[in-house]
C-alpha positions as CSV (number, residue, x, y, z in Angstrom):
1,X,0.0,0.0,0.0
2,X,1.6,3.4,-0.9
3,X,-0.1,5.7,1.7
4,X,-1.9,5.4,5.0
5,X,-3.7,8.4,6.9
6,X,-4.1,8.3,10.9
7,X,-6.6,10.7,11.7
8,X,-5.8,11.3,15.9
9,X,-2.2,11.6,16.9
10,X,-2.8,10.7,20.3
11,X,-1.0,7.6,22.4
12,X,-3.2,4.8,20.4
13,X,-2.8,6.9,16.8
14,X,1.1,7.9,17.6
15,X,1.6,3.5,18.7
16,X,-0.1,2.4,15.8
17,X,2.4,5.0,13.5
18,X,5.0,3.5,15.1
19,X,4.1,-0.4,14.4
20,X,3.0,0.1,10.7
21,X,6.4,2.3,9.8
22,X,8.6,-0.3,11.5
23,X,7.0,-3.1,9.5
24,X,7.4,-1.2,6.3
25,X,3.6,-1.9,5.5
26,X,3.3,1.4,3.7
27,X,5.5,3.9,1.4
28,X,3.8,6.9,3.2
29,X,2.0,7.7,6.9
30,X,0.1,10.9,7.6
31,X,-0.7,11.6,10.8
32,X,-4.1,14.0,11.5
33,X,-5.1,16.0,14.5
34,X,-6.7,19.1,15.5
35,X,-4.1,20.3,17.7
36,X,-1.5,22.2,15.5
37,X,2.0,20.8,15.9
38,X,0.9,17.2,17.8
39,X,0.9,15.3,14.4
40,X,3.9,17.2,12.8
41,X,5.6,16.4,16.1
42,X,4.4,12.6,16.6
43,X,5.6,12.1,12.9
44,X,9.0,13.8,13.2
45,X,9.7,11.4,16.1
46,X,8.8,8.4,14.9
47,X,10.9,9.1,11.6
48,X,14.0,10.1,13.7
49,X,14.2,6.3,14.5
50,X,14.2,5.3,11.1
51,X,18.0,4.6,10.7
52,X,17.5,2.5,14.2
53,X,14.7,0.3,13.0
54,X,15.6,0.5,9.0
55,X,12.4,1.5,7.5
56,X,12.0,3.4,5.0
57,X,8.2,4.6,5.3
58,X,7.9,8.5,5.5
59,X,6.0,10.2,8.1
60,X,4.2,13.7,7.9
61,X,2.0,15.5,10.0
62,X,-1.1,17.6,9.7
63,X,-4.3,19.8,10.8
64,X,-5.8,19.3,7.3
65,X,-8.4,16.6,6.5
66,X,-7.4,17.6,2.8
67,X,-3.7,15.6,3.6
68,X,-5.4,12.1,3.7
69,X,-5.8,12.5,-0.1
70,X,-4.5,9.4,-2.1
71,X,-4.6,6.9,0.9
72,X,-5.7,3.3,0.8
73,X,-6.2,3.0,4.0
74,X,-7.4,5.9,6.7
75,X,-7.4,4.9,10.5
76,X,-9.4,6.4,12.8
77,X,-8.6,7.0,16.4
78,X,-9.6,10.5,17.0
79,X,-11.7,10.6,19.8
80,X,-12.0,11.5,23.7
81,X,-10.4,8.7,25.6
82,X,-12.3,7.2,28.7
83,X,-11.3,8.1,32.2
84,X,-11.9,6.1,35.2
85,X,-15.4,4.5,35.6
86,X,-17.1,5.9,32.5
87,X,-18.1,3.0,30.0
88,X,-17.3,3.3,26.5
89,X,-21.0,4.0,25.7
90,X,-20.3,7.3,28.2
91,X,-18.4,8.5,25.3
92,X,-20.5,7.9,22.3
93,X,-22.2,11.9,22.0
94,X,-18.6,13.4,21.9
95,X,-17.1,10.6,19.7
96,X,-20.0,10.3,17.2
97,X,-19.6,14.2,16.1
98,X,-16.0,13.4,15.9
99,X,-16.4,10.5,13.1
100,X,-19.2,12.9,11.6
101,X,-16.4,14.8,10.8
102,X,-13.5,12.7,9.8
103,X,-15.8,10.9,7.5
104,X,-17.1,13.8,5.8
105,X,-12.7,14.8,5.2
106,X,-12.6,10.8,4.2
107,X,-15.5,10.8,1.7
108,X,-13.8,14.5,0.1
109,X,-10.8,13.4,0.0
110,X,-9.8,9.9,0.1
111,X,-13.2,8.5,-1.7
112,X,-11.3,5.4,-2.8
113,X,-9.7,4.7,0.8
114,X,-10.7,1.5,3.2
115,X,-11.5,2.6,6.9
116,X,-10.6,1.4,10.3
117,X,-12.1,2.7,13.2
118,X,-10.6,2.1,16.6
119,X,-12.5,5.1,18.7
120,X,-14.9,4.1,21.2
121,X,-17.2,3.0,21.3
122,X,-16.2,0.8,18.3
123,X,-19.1,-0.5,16.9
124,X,-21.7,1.7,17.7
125,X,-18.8,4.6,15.3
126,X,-17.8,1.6,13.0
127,X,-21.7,1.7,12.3
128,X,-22.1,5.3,12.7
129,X,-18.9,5.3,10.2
130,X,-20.1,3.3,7.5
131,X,-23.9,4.8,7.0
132,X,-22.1,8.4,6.4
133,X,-19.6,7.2,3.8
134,X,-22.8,5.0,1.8
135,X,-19.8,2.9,0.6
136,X,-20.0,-1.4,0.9
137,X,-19.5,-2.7,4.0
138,X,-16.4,-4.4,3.3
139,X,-14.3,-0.9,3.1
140,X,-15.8,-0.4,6.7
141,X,-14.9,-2.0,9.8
142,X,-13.0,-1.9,13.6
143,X,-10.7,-2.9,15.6
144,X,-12.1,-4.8,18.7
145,X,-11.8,-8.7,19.0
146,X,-7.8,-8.6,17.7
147,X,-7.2,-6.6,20.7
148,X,-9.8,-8.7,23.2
149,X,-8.4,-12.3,22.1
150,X,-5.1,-11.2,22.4
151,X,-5.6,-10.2,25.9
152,X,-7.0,-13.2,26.5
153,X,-4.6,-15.5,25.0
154,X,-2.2,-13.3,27.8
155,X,-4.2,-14.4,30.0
156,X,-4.2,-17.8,29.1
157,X,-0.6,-17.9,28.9
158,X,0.0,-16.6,32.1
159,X,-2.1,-19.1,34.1
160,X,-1.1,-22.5,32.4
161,X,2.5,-21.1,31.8
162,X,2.7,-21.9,28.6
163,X,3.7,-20.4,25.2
164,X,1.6,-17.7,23.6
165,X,2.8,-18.8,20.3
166,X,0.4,-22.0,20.7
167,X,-2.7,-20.0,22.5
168,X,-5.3,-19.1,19.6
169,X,-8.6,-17.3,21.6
170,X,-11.6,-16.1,19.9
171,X,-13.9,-13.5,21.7
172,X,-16.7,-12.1,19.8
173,X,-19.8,-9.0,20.8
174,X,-19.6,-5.7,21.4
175,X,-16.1,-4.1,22.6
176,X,-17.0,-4.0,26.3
177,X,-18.5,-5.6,29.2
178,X,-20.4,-7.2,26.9
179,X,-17.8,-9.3,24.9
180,X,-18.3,-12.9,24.4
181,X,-15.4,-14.5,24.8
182,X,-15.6,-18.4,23.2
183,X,-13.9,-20.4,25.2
184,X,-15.0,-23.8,22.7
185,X,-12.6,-21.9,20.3
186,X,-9.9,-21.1,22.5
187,X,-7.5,-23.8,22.1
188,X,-3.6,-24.5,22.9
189,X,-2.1,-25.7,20.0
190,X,-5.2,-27.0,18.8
191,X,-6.2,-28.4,22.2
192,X,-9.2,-27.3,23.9
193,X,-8.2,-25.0,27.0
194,X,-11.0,-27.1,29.4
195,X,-8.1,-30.0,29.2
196,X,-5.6,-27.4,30.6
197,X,-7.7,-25.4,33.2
198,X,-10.5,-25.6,35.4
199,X,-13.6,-23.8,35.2
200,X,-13.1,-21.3,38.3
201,X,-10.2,-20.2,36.2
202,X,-11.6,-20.1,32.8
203,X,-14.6,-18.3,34.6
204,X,-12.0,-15.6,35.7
205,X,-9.6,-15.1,32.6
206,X,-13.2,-14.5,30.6
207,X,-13.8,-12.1,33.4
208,X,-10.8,-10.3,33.4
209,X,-11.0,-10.3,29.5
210,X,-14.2,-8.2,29.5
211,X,-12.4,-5.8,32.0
212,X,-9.0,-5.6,30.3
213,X,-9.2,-2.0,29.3
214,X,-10.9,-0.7,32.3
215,X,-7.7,-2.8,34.4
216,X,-5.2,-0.8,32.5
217,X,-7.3,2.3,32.7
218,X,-7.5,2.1,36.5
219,X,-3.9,0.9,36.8
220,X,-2.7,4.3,34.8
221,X,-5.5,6.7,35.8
222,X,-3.6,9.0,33.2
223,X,-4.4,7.2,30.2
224,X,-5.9,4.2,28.4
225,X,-4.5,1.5,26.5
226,X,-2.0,2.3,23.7
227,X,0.4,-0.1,22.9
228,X,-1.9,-3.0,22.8
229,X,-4.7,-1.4,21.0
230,X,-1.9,-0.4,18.5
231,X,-0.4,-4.0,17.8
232,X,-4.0,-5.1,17.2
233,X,-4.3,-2.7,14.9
234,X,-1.2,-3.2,12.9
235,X,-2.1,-6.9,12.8
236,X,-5.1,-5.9,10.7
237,X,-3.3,-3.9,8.7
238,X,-0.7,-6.6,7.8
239,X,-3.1,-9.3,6.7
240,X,-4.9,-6.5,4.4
241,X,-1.8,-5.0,3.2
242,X,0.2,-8.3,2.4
243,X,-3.2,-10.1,1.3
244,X,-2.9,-12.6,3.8
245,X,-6.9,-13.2,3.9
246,X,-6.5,-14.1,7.5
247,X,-9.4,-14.7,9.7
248,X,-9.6,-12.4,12.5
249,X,-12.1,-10.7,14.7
250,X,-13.2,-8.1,13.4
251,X,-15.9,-5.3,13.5
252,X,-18.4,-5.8,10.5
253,X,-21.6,-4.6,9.3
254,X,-23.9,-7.4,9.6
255,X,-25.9,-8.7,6.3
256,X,-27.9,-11.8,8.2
257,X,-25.4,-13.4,9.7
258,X,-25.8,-14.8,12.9
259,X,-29.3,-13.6,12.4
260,X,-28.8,-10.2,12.5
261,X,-28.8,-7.4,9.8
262,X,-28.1,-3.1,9.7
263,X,-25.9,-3.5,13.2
264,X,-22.6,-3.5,13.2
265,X,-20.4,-6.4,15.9
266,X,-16.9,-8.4,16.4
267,X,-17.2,-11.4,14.1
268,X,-14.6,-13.4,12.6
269,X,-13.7,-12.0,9.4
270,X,-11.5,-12.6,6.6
271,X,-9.4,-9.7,6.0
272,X,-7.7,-9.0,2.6
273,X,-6.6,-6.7,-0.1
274,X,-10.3,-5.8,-0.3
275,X,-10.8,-5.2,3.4
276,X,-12.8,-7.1,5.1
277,X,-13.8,-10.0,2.6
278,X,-16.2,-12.4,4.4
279,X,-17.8,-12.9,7.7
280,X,-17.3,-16.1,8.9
281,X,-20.2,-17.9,10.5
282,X,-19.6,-20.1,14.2
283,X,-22.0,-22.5,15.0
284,X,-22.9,-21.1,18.9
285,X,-24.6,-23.0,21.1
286,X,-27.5,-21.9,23.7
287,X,-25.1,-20.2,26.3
288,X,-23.3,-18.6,23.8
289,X,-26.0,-17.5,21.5
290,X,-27.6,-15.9,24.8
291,X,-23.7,-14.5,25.4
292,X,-24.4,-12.6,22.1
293,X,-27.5,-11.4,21.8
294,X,-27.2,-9.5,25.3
295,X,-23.9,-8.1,23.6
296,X,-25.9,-7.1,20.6
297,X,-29.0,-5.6,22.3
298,X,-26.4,-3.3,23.8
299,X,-24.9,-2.4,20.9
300,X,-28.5,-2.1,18.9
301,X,-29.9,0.4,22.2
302,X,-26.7,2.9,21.0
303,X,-27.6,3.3,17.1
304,X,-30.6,3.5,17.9
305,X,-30.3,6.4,20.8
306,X,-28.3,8.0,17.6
307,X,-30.8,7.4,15.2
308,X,-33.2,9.0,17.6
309,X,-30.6,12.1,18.5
């Protein structure tokens, strides 16, 4: 890809810079903030370690929605973070007239550019995203489950002691409290994790999954999430830049599956060269079907508090 836009140069938008240039996934990175000087400055210190990491990816900063022109690919992560105790939802009024705006720049000026929302709350704005630009729904979807099964997976890891490389989780719903993680397709190098761990534990690494940002956030008070967030990110990146049609979980605007239509929720996805490609369908059982419908009604309660705002 020869040019990717990063509209919000804060922690998660300057992390996610940093990850893409180092893995030479793009010729060209613009950085996009409100704040004069931020972006130009994020971008000027990411490129200083150029010669350290050996990339050879520009970076350039900007104010202007016009400098995303040209780019395949335009991540979003502009947005008002979340500070201790409010709920991603907390954030949606602020957020939404945020993406109002960066899509109306991304429709103008990049009309031919895929887009990736990370800001919160994630699908409710993936959504919200996708209905102003009137484009397909493969050129729109989030970030959510990459960043929620890799936290489990951690988790995982951490209480069998074993190698992350083997640990494969799948968590799927709405990016909150309301995440359903699937512990049927968590597995350790193909093995179920029930033949590992017991349920009292598996009970409280799902747990501690569908608190994993608040933890951090509580832990920092300062800030959210950032380097995480970003790695999740630039693992979408690289399967849709390098074509890798790899199945991840992804955001995507539902067309009927898993019975569900005009919402948008973390599904497993195959991402490619055209974004995100097909949705692929799990066969849940009761609990878990239950697990994601309550995730969904949440989700469905926010677009439709927009649609009546």
């Amino acid at each position: 890809m020869q040019k990717i836009s990063i509209v919000g140069a804060g922690r998660v938008g300057e992390s996610t810079a940093q990850f893409l240039a180092r893995e030479n996934l793009c010729r060209e990175i613009v950085l996009i903030d409100v704040k004069d000087g931020v972006p130009q400055g994020a971008a000027l210190d990411i490129q200083e370690t150029a010669p350290l990491f050996g990339f050879d990816t520009r970076l350039s900063g900007s104010t202007d929605g016009a400098a995303m022109a040209g780019s395949g690919l335009v991540i979003i992560t502009a947005g008002i973070p979340r500070k201790p105790g409010m709920s991603r939802s907390d954030v949606l009024d602020t957020n939404v007239a945020i993406i109002d705006k960066v899509m109306d720049d991304v429709v103008k000026h990049a009309p031919d550019a895929m887009v990736l929302v990370v800001s919160n709350p994630v699908d409710v704005l993936t959504y919200r995203a996708w209905q102003k630009s009137g484009w397909p729904r493969h050129r729109v979807f989030g970030q959510a489950g990459v960043l929620d099964s890799s936290r489990m997976a951690y988790f995982v890891a951490s209480e069998t002691g074993l190698s992350v490389k083997n640990i494969h989780a799948m968590v799927l719903g709405g990016h909150g409290d309301a995440m359903v993680p699937l512990i049927r397709y968590t597995t350790i190098a193909g093995i179920p994790i029930e033949n590992f761990l017991d349920r009292e534990v598996i009970d409280r690494i799902i747990e501690r999954t569908r608190h994993g940002g608040a933890e951090i956030l509580a832990l920092k008070q300062t800030s959210s999430a950032y380097d995480a967030p970003a790695a999740a990110i630039a693992e979408m990146v690289d399967a849709i830049v390098r074509n890798r049609r790899q199945v991840l979980p992804t955001v995507a605007i539902l067309d009927g599956e898993y019975g569900s239509d005009d919402v948008a929720m973390g599904v497993p996805c195959v991402l490619g060269k055209n974004g995100m490609e097909e949705v692929v369908v799990l066969e849940l059982n009761h609990e878990e079907h239950k697990m994601f419908d309550e995730s969904l009604a949440g989700v469905v309660a926010d677009i439709e508090r927009l649609r009546e705002g």
